[in-house]
Structure formats: C-alpha cells, structure tokens
C-alpha positions in Angstrom: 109.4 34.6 21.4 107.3 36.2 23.8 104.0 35.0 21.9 105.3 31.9 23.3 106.0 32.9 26.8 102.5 34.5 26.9 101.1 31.9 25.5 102.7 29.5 28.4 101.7 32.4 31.0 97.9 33.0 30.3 96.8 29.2 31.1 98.6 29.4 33.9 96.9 33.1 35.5 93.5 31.8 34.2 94.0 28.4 36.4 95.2 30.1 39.3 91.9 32.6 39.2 89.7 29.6 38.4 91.1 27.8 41.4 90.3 30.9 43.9 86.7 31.5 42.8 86.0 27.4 42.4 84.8 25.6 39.1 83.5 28.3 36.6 82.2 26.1 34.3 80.8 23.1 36.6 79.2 20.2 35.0 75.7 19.5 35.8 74.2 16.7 33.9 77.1 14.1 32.6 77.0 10.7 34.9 80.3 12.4 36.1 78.4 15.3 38.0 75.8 12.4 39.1 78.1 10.3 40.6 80.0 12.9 42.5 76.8 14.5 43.8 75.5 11.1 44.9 78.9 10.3 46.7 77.8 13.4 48.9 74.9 11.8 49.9 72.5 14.7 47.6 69.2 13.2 46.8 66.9 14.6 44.3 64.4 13.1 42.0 66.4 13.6 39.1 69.4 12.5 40.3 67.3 9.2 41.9 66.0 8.5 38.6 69.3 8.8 36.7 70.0 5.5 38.8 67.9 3.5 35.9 70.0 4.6 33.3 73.2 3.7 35.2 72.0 0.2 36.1 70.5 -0.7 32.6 74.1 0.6 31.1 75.8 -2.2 33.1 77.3 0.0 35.7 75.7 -1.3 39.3 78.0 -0.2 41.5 77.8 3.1 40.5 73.9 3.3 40.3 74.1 0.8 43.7 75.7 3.9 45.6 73.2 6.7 43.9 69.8 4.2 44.6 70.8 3.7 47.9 71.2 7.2 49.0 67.6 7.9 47.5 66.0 4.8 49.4 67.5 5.8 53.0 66.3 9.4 51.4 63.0 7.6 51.0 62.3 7.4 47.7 60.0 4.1 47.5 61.2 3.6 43.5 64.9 3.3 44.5 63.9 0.8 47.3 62.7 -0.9 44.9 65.2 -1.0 42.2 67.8 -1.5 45.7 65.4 -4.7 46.1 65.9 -5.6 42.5 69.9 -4.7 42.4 70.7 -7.2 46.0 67.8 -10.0 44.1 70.0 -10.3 41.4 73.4 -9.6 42.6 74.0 -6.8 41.1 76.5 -4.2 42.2 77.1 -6.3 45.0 76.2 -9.8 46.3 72.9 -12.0 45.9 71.1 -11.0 49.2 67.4 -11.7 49.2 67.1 -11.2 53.0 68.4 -7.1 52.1 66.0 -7.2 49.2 63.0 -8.3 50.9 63.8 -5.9 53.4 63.9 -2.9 50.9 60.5 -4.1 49.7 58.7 -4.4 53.2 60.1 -0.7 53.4 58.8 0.6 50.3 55.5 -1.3 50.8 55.1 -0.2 54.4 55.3 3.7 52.9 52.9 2.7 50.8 54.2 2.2 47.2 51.9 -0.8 45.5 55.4 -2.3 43.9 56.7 -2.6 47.0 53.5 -3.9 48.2 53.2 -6.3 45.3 57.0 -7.8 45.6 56.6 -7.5 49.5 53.9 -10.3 49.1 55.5 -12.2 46.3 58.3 -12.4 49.4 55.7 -13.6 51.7 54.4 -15.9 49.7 57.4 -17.4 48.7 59.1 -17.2 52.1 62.2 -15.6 50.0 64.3 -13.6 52.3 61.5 -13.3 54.9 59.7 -16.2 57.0 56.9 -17.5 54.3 52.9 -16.0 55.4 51.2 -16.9 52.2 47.2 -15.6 53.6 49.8 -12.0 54.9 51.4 -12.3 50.9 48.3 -12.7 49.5 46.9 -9.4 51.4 49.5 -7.5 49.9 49.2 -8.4 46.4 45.2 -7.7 47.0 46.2 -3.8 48.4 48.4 -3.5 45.3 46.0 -4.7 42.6 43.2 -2.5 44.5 45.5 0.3 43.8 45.8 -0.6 40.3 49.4 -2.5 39.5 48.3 -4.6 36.9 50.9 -7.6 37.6 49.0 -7.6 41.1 45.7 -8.0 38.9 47.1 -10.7 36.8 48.4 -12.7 39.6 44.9 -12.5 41.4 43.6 -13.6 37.7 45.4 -16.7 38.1 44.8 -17.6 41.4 47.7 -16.5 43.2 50.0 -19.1 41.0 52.7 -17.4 41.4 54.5 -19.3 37.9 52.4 -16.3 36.7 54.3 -13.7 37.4 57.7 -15.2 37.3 60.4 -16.4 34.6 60.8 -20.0 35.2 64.5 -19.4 34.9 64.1 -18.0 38.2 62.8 -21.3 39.9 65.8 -21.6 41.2 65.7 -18.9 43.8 63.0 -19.3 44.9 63.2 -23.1 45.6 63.0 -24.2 49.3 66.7 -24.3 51.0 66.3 -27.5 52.3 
C-alpha cells in the first residue's frame, strides 16, 4: 500500500519542481518547438528554412506564419516563398497584388529570384501595373547574376510561355 501512495506522490513532487525551474527537457527541433518559436516572432535561418518542409507537407498556415516572420525579418528566400504561398492561395487567399509586392522586396534587396519573378510581374502586369522594357531589365540583372530560368527566358526571347505551365494561363490573362 504505500508503494502505491509513493508511487501517486513522486509524479506529483517531480511536476511541481519541473514547474518552478521551467521545462527541463525542452524540445528543440520537432515542428512543435518550430511553430511555437515562430509564433514569438524568433527568426533564424534554421527556423526560416524549416518553412519549406512545412509548406511542401501541406501545412500553409503553419509555414505562412513562420515565412512571414523571416521576410519582415528580411530573409529574401522567405519573401519569396511568401510570394509563392499568396500566388497560389496557399495558407491564405489568392493575392497577386501581396505577392508581387513580396517579390519587388526581395528583388529590391537584391536576391536574383526576386529579381527574376519581380520582372516576370512586370512583364505580365500581374499584381503590379505591366512595364515590360522595366520586366525585361530585371530578368537581364538576374540572368547576369546567374539564375538559370532568367538565362532561359532571355534564350527565348523573353516568351514568357517559356518559363510558365500553361495551366497557369489563367492567371495571368488580362482582367478585362
């Protein structure tokens, strides 16, 4: 009998001494620990880049709220995945005026994806007013930096079919 009442006691002590010095054993890399650290607002490139997982696992919302901490962190790769995310309607709604936006960030601190989908934007006139010679510019600083799609779309002469699933053609139809 008092194996038992011991046994019910111990927990209990332990619980109580785990409460008054915080979490012992913490976790530190389940998407658990991300998610909570992201919800903080803590930015890292670790926890930025755990964001691709998330998303390709189906779970947008979740990597919605980690990439857009990194992007107003200024990470230029979760701009553009942010870009990608409100594109697609993903985590939230279609919005290609907020992912054109994320891309003219990323490409004004000087990341050549942004750059490159910055003038796909341009040329298009998706989610910004359309400046195809402006468009154009951008893809050439991109390519110059190396991003082979930038390359390719130069290759074929700026046709932007190129670069872009034709079961897209939708979006990027005029709107009137």
């Amino acid at each position: 009998m008092y194996r038992i009442i011991a046994a019910l006691l111990i927990p209990t002590a332990v619980m109580a001494e785990e409460d008054a010095l915080g979490t012992l054993n913490p976790e530190e890399l389940t998407w658990g620990s991300m998610l909570d650290r992201a919800e903080e607002g803590e930015t890292s490139m670790t926890l930025c880049a755990s964001g691709y997982m998330l998303t390709k696992s189906g779970r947008h919302a979740a990597a919605r709220t980690l990439f857009e901490n990194c992007a107003e962190a200024g990470y230029t790769g979760a701009m553009t995945w942010m870009s990608q995310m409100d594109n697609n309607g993903l985590g939230g709604d279609y919005n290609p005026d907020a992912a054109a936006e994320w891309d003219r960030r990323a490409a004004d601190l000087g990341d050549p994806v942004g750059k490159f989908n910055h003038g796909l934007n341009l040329m298009r006139g998706h989610g910004v007013a359309q400046d195809e010679v402006q468009g154009r510019a951008f893809v050439d600083a991109a390519a110059a930096e190396g991003l082979e799609v930038a390359r390719r779309l130069q290759g074929a002469g700026y046709d932007l079919d190129e670069v872009t699933p034709d079961a897209d053609n939708w979006k990027y139809a005029p709107a009137f």
